[in-house]
Structure formats: C-alpha cells, structure tokens
C-alpha positions in Angstrom: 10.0 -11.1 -19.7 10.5 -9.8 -16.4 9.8 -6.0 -17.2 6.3 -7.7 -18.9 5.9 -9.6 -15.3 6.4 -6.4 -13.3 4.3 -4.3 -15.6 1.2 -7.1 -15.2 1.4 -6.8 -11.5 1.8 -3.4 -11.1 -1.6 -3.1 -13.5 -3.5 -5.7 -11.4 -2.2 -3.5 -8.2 -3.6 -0.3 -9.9 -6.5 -2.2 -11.0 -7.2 -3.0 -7.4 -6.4 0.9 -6.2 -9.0 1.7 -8.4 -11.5 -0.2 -7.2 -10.9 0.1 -3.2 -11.0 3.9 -4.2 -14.0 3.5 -5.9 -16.3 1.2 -3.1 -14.3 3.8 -0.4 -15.6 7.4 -2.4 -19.5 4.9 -2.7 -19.3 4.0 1.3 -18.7 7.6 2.5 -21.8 9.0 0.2 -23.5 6.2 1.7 -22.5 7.6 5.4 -23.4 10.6 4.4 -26.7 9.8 3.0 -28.1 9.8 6.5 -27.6 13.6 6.4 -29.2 14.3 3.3 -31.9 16.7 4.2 -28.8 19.1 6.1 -26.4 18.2 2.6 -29.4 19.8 0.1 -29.8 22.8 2.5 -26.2 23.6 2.7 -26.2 23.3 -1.4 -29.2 25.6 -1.4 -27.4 27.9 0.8 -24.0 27.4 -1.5 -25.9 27.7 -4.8 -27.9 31.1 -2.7 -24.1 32.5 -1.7 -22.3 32.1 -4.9 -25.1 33.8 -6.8 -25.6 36.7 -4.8 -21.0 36.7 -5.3 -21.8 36.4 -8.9 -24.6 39.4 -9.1 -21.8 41.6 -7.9 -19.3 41.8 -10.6 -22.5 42.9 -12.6 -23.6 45.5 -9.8 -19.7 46.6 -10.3 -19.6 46.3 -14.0 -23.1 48.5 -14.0 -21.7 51.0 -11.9 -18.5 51.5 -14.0 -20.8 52.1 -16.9 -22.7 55.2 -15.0 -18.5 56.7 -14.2 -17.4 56.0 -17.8 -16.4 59.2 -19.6 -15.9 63.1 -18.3 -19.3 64.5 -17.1 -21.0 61.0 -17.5 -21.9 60.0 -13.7 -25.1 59.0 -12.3 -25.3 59.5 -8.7 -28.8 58.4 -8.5 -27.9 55.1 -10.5 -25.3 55.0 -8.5 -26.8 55.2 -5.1 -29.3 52.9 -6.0 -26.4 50.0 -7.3 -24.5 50.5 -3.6 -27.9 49.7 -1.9 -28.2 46.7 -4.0 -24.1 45.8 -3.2 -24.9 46.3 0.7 -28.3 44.0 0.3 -25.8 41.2 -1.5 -23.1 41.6 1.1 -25.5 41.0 3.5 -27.4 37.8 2.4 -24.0 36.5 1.2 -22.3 36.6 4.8 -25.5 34.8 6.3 -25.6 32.2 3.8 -22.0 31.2 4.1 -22.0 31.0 8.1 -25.3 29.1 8.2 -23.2 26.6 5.7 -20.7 26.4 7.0 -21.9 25.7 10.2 -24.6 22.8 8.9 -21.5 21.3 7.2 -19.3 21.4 10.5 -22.5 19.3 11.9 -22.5 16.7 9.2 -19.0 16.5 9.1 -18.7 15.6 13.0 -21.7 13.4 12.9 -20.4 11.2 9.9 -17.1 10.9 11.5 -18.8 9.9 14.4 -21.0 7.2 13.3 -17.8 5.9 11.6 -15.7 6.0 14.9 -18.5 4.2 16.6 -18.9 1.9 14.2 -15.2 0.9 14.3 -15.2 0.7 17.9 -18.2 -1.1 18.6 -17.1 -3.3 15.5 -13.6 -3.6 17.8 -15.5 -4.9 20.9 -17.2 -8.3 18.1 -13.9 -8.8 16.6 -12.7 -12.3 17.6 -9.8 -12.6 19.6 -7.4 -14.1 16.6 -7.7 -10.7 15.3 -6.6 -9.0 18.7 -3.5 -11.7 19.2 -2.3 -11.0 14.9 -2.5 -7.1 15.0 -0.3 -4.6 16.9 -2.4 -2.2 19.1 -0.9 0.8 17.6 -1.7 0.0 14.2 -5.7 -0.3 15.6 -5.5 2.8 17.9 -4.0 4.5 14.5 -7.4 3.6 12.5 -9.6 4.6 15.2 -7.7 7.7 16.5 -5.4 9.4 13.5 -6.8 7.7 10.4 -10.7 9.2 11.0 -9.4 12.4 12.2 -7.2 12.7 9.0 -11.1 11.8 7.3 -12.7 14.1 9.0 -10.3 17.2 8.3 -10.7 15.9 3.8 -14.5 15.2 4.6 -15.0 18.9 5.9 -13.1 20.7 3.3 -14.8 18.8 0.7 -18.3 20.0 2.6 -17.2 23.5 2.6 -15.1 24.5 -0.9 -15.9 21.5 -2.9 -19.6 22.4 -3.3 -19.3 26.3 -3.6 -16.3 25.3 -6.1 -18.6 23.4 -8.1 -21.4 25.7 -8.3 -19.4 28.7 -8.5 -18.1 27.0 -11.8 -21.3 26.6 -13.0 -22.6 29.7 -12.1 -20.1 32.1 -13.3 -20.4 30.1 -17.1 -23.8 30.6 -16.9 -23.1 34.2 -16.4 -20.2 34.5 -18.5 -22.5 33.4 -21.8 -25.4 35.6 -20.7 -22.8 38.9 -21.5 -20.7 37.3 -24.1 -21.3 33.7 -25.6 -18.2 34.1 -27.6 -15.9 34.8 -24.8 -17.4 32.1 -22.8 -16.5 29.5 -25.6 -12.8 30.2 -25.1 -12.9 30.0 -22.0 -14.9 26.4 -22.0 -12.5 25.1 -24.2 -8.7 26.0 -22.2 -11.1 24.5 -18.9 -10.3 20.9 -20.4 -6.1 21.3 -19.3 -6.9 22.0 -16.0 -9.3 19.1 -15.2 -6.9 16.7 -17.0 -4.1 18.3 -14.9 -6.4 18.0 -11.7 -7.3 14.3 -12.4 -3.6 13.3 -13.1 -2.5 14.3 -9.7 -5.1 13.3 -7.9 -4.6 9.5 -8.6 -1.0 9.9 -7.8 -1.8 11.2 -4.7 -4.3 9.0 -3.0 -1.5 6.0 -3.6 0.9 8.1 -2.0 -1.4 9.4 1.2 -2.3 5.0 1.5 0.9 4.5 1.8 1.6 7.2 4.4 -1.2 6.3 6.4 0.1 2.8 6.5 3.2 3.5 7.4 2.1 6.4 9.8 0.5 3.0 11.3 3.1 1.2 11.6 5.1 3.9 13.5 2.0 4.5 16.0 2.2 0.7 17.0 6.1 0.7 17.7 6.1 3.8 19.4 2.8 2.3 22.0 5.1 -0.7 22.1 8.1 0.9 23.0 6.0 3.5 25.5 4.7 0.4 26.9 7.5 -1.7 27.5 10.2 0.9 28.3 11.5 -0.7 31.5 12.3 -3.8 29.2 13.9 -1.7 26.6 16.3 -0.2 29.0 17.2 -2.9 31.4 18.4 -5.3 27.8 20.1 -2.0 26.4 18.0 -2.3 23.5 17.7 1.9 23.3 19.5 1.7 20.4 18.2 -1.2 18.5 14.5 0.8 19.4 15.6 4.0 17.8 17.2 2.5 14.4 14.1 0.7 14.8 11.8 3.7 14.8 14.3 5.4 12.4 13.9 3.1 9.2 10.4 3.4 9.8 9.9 7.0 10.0 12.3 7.4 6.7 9.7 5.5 4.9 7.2 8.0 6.2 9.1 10.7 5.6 9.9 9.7 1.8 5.9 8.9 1.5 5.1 12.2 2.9 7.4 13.9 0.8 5.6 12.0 -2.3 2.7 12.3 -1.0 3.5 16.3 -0.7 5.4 17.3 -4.1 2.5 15.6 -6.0 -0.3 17.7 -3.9 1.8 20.9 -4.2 2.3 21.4 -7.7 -1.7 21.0 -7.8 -1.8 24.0 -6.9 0.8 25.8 -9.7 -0.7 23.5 -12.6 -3.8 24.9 -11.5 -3.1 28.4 -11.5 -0.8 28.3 -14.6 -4.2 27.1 -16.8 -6.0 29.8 -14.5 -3.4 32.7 -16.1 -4.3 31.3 -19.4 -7.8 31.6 -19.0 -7.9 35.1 -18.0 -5.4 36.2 -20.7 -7.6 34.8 -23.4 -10.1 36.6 -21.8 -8.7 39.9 -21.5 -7.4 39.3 -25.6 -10.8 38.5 -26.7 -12.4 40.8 -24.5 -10.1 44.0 -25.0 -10.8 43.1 -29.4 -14.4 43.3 -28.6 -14.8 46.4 -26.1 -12.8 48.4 -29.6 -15.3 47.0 -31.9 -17.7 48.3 -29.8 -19.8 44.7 -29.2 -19.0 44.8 -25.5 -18.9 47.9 -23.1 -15.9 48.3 -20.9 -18.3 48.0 -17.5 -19.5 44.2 -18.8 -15.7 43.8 -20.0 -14.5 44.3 -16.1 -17.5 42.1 -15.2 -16.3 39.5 -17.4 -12.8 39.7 -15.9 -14.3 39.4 -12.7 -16.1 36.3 -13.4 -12.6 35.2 -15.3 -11.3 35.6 -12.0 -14.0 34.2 -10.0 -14.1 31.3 -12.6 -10.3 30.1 -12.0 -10.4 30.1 -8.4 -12.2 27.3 -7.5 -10.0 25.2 -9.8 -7.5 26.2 -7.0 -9.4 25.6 -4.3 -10.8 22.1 -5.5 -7.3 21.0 -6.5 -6.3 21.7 -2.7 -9.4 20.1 -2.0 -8.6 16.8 -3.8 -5.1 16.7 -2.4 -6.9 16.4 1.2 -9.6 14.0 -0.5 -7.3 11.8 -1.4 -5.6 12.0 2.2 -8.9 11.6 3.6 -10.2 8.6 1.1 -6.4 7.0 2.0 -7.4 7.2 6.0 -10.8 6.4 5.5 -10.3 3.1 3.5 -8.1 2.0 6.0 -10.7 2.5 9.0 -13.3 0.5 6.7 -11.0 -2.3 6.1 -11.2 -2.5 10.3 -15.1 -2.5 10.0 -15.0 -5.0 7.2 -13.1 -7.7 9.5 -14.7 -10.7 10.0 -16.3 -10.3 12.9 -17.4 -12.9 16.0 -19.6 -15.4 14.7 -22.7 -14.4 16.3 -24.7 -16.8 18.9 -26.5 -19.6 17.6 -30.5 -18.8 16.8 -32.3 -19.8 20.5 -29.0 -20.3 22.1 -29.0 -21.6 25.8 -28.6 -19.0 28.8 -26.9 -20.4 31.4 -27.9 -19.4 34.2 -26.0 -21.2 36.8 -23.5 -23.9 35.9 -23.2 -27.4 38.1 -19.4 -27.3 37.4 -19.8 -30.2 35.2 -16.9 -30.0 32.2 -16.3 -32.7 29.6 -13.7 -31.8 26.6 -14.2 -34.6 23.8 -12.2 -35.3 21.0 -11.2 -31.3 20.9 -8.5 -30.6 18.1 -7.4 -27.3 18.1 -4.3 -25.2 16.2 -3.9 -21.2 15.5 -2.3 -21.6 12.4 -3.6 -24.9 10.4 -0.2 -25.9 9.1 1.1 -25.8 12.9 -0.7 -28.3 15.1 -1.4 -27.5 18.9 -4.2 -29.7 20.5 -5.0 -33.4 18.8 -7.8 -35.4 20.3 -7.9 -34.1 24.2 -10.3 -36.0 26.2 -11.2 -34.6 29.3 -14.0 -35.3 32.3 -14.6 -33.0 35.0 -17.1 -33.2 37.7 -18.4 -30.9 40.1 -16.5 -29.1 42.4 -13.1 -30.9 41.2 -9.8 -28.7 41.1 -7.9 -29.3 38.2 -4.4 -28.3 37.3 -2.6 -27.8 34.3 1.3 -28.5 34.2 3.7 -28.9 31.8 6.6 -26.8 29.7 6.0 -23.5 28.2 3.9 -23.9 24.7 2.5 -27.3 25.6 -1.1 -25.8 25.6 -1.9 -24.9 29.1 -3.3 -21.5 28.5 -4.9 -22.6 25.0 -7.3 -24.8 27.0 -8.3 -22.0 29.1 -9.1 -19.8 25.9 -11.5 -23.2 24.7 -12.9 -23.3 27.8 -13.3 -19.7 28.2 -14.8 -20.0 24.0 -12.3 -16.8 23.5 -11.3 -19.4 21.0 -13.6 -22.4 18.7 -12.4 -25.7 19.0 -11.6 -27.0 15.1 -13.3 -30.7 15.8 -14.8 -31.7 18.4 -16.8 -30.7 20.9 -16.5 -29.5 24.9 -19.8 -29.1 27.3 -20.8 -27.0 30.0 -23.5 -28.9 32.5 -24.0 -31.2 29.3 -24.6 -28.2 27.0 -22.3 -27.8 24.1 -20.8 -24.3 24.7 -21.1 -23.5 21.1 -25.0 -23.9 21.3 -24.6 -21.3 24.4 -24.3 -17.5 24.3 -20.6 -16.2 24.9 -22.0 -14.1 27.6 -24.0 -16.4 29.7 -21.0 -18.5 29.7 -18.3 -16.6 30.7 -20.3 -15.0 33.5 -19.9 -18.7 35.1 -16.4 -18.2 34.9 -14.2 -16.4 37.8 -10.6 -15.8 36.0 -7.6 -14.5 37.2 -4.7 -14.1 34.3 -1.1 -13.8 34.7 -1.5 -10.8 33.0 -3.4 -8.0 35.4 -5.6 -5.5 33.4 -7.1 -2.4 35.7 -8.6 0.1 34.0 -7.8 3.9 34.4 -10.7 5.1 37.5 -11.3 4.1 40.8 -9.9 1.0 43.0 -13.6 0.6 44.0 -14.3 0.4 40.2 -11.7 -2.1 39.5 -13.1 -4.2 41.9 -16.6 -3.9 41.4 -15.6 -4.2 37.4 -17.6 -7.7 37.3 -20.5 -6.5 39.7 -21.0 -2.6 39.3 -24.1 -2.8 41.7 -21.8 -4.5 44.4 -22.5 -2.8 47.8 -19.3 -0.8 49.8 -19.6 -3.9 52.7 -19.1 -6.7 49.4 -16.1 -4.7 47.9 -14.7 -4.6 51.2 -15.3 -8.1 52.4 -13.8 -9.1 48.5 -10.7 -7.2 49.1 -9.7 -8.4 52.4 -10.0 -11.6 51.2 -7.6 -11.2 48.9 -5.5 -9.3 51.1 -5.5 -6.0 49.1 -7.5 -4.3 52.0 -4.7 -3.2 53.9 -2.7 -1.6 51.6 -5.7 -0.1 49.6 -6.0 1.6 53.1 -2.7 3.6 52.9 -3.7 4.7 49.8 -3.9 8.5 49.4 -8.3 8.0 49.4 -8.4 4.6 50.2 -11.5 2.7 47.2 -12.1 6.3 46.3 -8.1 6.5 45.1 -7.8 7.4 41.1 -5.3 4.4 39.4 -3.7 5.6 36.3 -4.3 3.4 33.1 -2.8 -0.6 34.2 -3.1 0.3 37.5 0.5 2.3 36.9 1.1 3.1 40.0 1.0 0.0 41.9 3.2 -2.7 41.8 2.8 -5.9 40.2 2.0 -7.7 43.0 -0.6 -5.0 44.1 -2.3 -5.1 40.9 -2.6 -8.7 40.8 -4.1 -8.7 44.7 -6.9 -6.2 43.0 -7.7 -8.3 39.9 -8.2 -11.1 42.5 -10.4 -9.2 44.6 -12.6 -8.6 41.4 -12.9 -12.4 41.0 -13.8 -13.0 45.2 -16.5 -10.3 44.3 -18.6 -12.3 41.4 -17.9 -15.7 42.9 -19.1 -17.8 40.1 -19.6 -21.4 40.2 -16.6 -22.3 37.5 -12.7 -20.5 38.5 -10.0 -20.0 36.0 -6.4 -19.2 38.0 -3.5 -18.8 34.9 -0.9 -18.6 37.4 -2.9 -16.2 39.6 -0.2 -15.5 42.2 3.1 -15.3 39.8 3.4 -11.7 40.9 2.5 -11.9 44.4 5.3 -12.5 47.4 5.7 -15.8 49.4 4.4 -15.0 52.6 1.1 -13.3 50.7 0.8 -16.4 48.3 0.5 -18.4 51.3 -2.7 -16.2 52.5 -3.8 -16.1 49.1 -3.9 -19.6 48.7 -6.1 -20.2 51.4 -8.4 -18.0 50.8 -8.4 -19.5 47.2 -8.8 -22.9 48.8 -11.6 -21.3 50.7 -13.3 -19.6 47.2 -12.9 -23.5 45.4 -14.9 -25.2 48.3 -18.3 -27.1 45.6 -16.8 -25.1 42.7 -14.7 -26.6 39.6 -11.7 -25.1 39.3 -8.8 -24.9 36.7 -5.2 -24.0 38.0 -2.4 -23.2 35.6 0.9 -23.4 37.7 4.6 -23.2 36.8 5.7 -23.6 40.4 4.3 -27.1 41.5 4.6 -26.4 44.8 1.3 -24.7 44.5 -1.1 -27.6 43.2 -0.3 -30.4 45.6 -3.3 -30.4 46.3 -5.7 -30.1 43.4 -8.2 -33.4 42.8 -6.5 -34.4 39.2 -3.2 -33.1 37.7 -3.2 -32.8 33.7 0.6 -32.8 32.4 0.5 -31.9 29.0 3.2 -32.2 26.2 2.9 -30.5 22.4 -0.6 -30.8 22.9 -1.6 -33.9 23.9 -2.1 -34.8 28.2 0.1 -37.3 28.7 -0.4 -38.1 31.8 -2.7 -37.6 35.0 -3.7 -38.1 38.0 -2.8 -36.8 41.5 0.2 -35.6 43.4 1.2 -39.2 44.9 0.0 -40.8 41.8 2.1 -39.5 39.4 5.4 -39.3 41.8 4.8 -42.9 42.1 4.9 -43.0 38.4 7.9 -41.5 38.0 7.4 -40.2 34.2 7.5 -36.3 33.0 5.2 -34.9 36.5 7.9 -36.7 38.5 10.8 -35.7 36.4 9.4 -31.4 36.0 8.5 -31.7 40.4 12.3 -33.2 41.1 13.8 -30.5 38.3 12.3 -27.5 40.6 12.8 -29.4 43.9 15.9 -30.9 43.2 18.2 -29.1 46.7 15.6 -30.1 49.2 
C-alpha cells in the first residue's frame, strides 16, 4: 500500500515536471519570437553553411575518382574541383561567423528582456513577498539562474540548428548516392534519439534540483557575508560552516547527478555513432565489389557517415545544457509569475498635499490568517498632532506604520488620508506625504550628496547642506576624505551606525513632507547628539502629524497622544501625565526603565 502511495506521488510529481518543462521550453520560444526575423536569417545562414560542408565530401569523393588507378589522373579535373573546394571554404567561413554572431545578438537580447523583466517585476512585488524570501535565493534567479540560461540558450542558437540541418542535409545526400545505404543508416538513427530522449529527462530534474539548491547556498552565504560581525561575536563560525556544509553536500550530490547523467550522453551517443558508420562501411565496401558504387562516392558516403553522427554528439551536449538552462530558466519565470502589487485603483486620487488628517477605523490586520495581529483599531488623528506608539516588542508598533505607509492592506476595514480612503489613492502620491526614518538605515552604494538628495534628486547644494546640518551630519561629512562628493560603499559600510542613521535623517529634513514616520529614528545615535536631534525633530513636527515609535520613553514625553498597545489591540492612551496618573501598563513600562531615578 505504501510502495502504491509513493509510486502515485512520485507520478503526479513527474506529471507536474512535465508540464512546467513544457509551458517553460513554450515561454522561451515566445521570448524569442521577438527576434524572429534575426532567428530565420541565422537558419538561412546554417542551412547555406552546412550545405556548402556537405558539397565537399562530393568535391573530395570526385576528386578521388580522377586519382583512382595507375596513369588515371586528371589534373585539369582536378584543378578545376580545388577551385570549387577554395570557393566552398570560403562562403562556409562567412556564413558561420555572420551566425554566429546574429545568434550571440539574440541570445543577449532575450536574456535581457528576461532580466529586465524580473527586475522590474522585483520592484511591483508586494512587500509579503520581500519579508517571506531570503535575498540570496532572489539575487540567485536574477544573477546565476539567467546567466546559467543564457550560456543553454546560446549553445542551442549555435549547434542545435546546424545539428538539425546537418542531419537533414547529409540524408538528403546520403540517398541521392545510395538509397540503400541510406536506409540502414535511417533505421540504427532510432537508438540514438531514444538514448538522447532518456537522458535528457533525467537531467532537467537533476539541473532543478541543483539550481534550487545552488539557491539556497547563494542566500546563506549573503546572509552570513552580511551579518559576519554577529556570526563572530556569538561564536556561531562553526554552527555557519556545518551550516553551509549540509547544504553544499546536497549540491554537490545534485551536481554529481546532474553530471554522470549528462556525461554518458555523450558515450551513448557515440557508441550508436560507431554503429552507424560500421554498417556503413559493411554495406558500402559489398557494394563498391559489386561494382554498384565507385570507391570516390564510397569515401563521400563515409564522409557524410561521419558528418551524419556528429551532430548527434553535439546536440546530446547541447540538451545536457538545455536542460541546465530550461532548469534556471523556470526558476527565473516562477519570480516573474509572482503575484504581483495590486495595481492602483482605475481614477485613483493624487494627493497632492495632505492636511495631516489620519483616521484608522475598524482596521484588522494579521500576516498569517491563522495568527492574529491587529483586531478592530480605532484611531483619530488631527492635524499637526504627534503621536507615539509604545508598548513591548511584537505588540504591533511597526505594523501600523507599514498600514499607514499601505507597504501593507488592511484585511477589514478601512484607514483615510485627508478623508480619502488610502486604498482609492495611488501608492506613490501617498507615500511622497510621508517623511520616514527606520530603525533600519539603507544608503545606497554612491555619493553622500546622493544619499541625501535620494528623495529630492533636483535638490540644490545650499538645501543638501542646510538638510544635513540640521541633522547634525554636516560636521562630520566635512572630515570626510571629499566632503558630499565622498563615494560610501554599499549600506553606507564605512560609517558607523550612528553616522548612517544622521544621513538617512538628513534625507527626510530634505523632502519635508506634511506627514513624519520616526521608527525609533535615533536608536543608533549617541546621547548628547539625540538631544540636538530631537530638537531639530521638534522643530521639523511644528503643523505636521507625526508618528513616533520609541522604546526609550524618555523620548516622547512630549508627543500630543500616547498609543500603548498590547497583542494588537491599544489599550490605552492618552498623554504623558495622563496615563502616569493612571497607573496601568504606560505607568508600569515608564517606572520598569526609570526605576533608579
């Protein structure tokens, strides 16, 4: 019962192989489609190149018939055959480099519509997707997978279409000298495509597999890279290389799969190919003594024997990197078939400048549906009104910022912008009313002056200036090596925390929208400089609504209304004095961090 339950499944898994393999092979000829008129010129140019190959064996085969026998050579007929040989030679070479290179073209203008498409498909992917799915993995598809394409894609281009037609050609030829011989070689064909075929769907499961794990290896690896200082100071080198050992062992057995079952391709291949010819050379050699084939059209024959098994070769190497290539390719359209962003509502509203008017009503919210988050949050903000956000780690601060922010849909429910539904607004108008600064910095690898002016590119040198002294950055941007003009490696490596945190605020005092987002803006920042800072924030909220996550109290004593919030729900609010007086969870998480003084 259970070997009948295993062999169902694994039918309905090769059932499903099957058909991603199919709709994968139908979506590449549909990428390349767009290249058409290049794809029928380089098969004219293959079909023109393998039959001026194939008229040589009969120049050859010609010639050998003027040499045969003492005193029998024709140096005229000679002469004139080398000519013809040199003429062939000639238009042959063209031919193949002009294919060659229209097929390099098509080849690195389908992989680049692909790898803009999964990009640009990358920037409308909604944020659930970003939050679920290591970075490595993604870099992987974009990166390694389409490059592993584009190598299959371009030897496909180049040997799979002369392979073809060379096949084809050289029958053609082979029953124009000698029908007979031509039907034995037709009929041994038959074991090497079955050979070919039975590989070739081992393969592709194997090169999946690879790919996937060769994935999986890329995300760890950018995790590790990334987090290194962690990794060392919790002495988790080793737990990181057993880690990254178990997973490259299952690449390494894949690979190896994936490997043995491409490399004996090639001796299965060649081992029908030695058949072929020997039947040919039996049959032939019987004939040429009968005297119903002449020994120059039985060496052309061999030669077209020859020329007829080596493609075989060549196309089983190129369905070993087919199926490599279909593997990596099916992977990158599984990124492009994501569900992308819902898309703006037909004749949504630009706003153009908010009042700072926020109301949240009835919003119920949760990540995963079986785990709720937010239940029935009611909340009214008006106008120039700061607003903090307290309570323990997971209660829902920062999820409220991703509603507001619509990075995120609210489930039921509904929360409104200046009395506009945000969901009947576009993403972009929106968040351009928002300033936010995260916990997390992001600086991207260029300038400081580009960091800065990331949310205004068209600032002037006086408004990136006035921005950063604001935030206090100014000075030390000063000591840098070329001042704005210095270069910041990718994450602003080579400043500290603190630093990086004093440019991302800077970027904010640049836009100055009418709405502010601070997820515990100055976590990173020292006392003395958080002081500063929060003046100068307490200058930048004067008339506009602002949101204030905080873990250290101390810093939004004097915001207009205080959510606390617990598993979701606000449980209480009000002011500073208002909710010490109450003495519930506000008093009890203030007296837990002030509890010396």
């Amino acid at each position: 019962m259970k070997d009948s339950k295993k062999s169902k499944t694994a039918d309905r898994a090769s059932a499903a192989a099957n058909k991603n393999y199919r709709s994968t092979v139908k979506r590449i000829l549909d990428c390349i489609g767009h290249y058409k008129w290049g794809v029928l010129f380089s098969m004219v140019l293959a079909a023109v190149t393998v039959a001026t190959t194939l008229y040589a064996p009969i120049l050859i085969g010609n010639a050998v018939d003027l040499i045969i026998g003492p005193g029998n050579v024709d140096f005229e007929g000679l002469k004139t055959i080398l000519v013809q040989m040199a003429v062939v030679i000639m238009i042959t070479a063209v031919s193949q480099w002009l294919m060659n290179h229209i097929n390099n073209k098509i080849t690195y203008r389908v992989v680049k519509d692909i790898r803009t498409r999964a990009f640009n498909h990358l920037e409308v992917l909604p944020l659930k997707y970003v939050d679920s799915h290591p970075s490595g993995d993604v870099i992987s598809r974009i990166i390694a997978d389409i490059d592993q394409f584009s190598e299959g894609l371009l030897m496909g281009f180049t040997q799979l279409f002369t392979g073809v037609i060379t096949i084809l050609g050289t029958l053609g030829f082979m029953f124009y000298i000698n029908p007979l011989i031509a039907v034995v070689v037709v009929c041994v064909t038959p074991v090497s495509l079955v050979v070919a075929s039975f590989i070739a769907k081992k393969t592709y499961i194997m090169f999946k597999h690879q790919s996937e794990t060769r994935g999986e290896l890329t995300s760890l690896v950018d995790e590790m890279l990334g987090n290194q200082k962690i990794v060392q100071a919790f002495g988790h080198e080793k737990e990181a290389s057993e880690a990254f050992e178990e997973i490259n062992k299952r690449l390494g057995a894949y690979s190896l799969k994936a490997i043995f079952f491409s490399s004996i391709t090639n001796p299965s291949t060649r081992f029908v190919n030695g058949l072929v010819y020997a039947s040919v050379g039996i049959v032939g050699a019987f004939a040429a003594v009968n005297g119903l084939l002449s020994v120059g059209k039985l060496s052309s024959f061999l030669s077209y024997a020859n020329q007829y098994t080596k493609p075989f070769n060549e196309i089983s190497g190129v369905v070993t990197e087919l199926q490599n290539a279909l593997a990596s390719a099916a992977r990158v359209f599984a990124l492009i078939d994501e569900e992308p962003l819902s898309p703006d509502e037909y004749q949504a509203i630009d706003l153009k400048e908010a009042d700072g008017n926020v109301e949240m009503e009835h919003v119920y919210f949760s990540y995963n549906p079986d785990v709720k988050l937010i239940e029935d949050f009611n909340l009214q903000v008006k106008p120039g009104q700061r607003i903090a956000i307290v309570g323990p780690t997971g209660c829902g601060k920062s999820t409220v910022i991703n509603l507001l922010m619509r990075f995120y849909d609210v489930d039921f429910g509904a929360i409104k912008v200046s009395g506009h539904d945000i969901r009947k607004m576009t993403r972009r108008s929106l968040r351009a009313n928002y300033g936010m600064v995260l916990q997390e910095t992001w600086l991207k690898s260029g300038t400081i002056r580009d960091n800065i002016s990331y949310g205004k590119p068209d600032a002037s040198e006086e408004e990136i200036i006035k921005a950063a002294k604001e935030a206090h950055a100014h000075s030390f941007i000063k000591r840098m090596p070329k001042g704005y003009d210095t270069v910041i490696s990718e994450d602003g490596g080579n400043l500290s925390q603190g630093q990086k945190q004093l440019l991302c605020i800077a970027r904010v005092m640049l836009c100055l929208p009418p709405m502010l987002i601070l997820d515990e803006a100055t976590s990173s920042i020292d006392t003395r400089t958080e002081i500063r800072i929060q003046k100068a924030f307490a200058k930048m909220m004067e008339g506009r609504t602002s949101f204030i996550v905080a873990h250290r109290l101390s810093t939004i004593k004097e915001a207009d209304v205080i959510l606390v919030m617990k598993d979701g729900h606000m449980i209480e609010q009000g002011n500073h004095e208002s909710l010490l007086e109450k003495g519930g969870f506000y008093a009890q998480l203030y007296n837990s961090q002030f509890a010396d003084s």
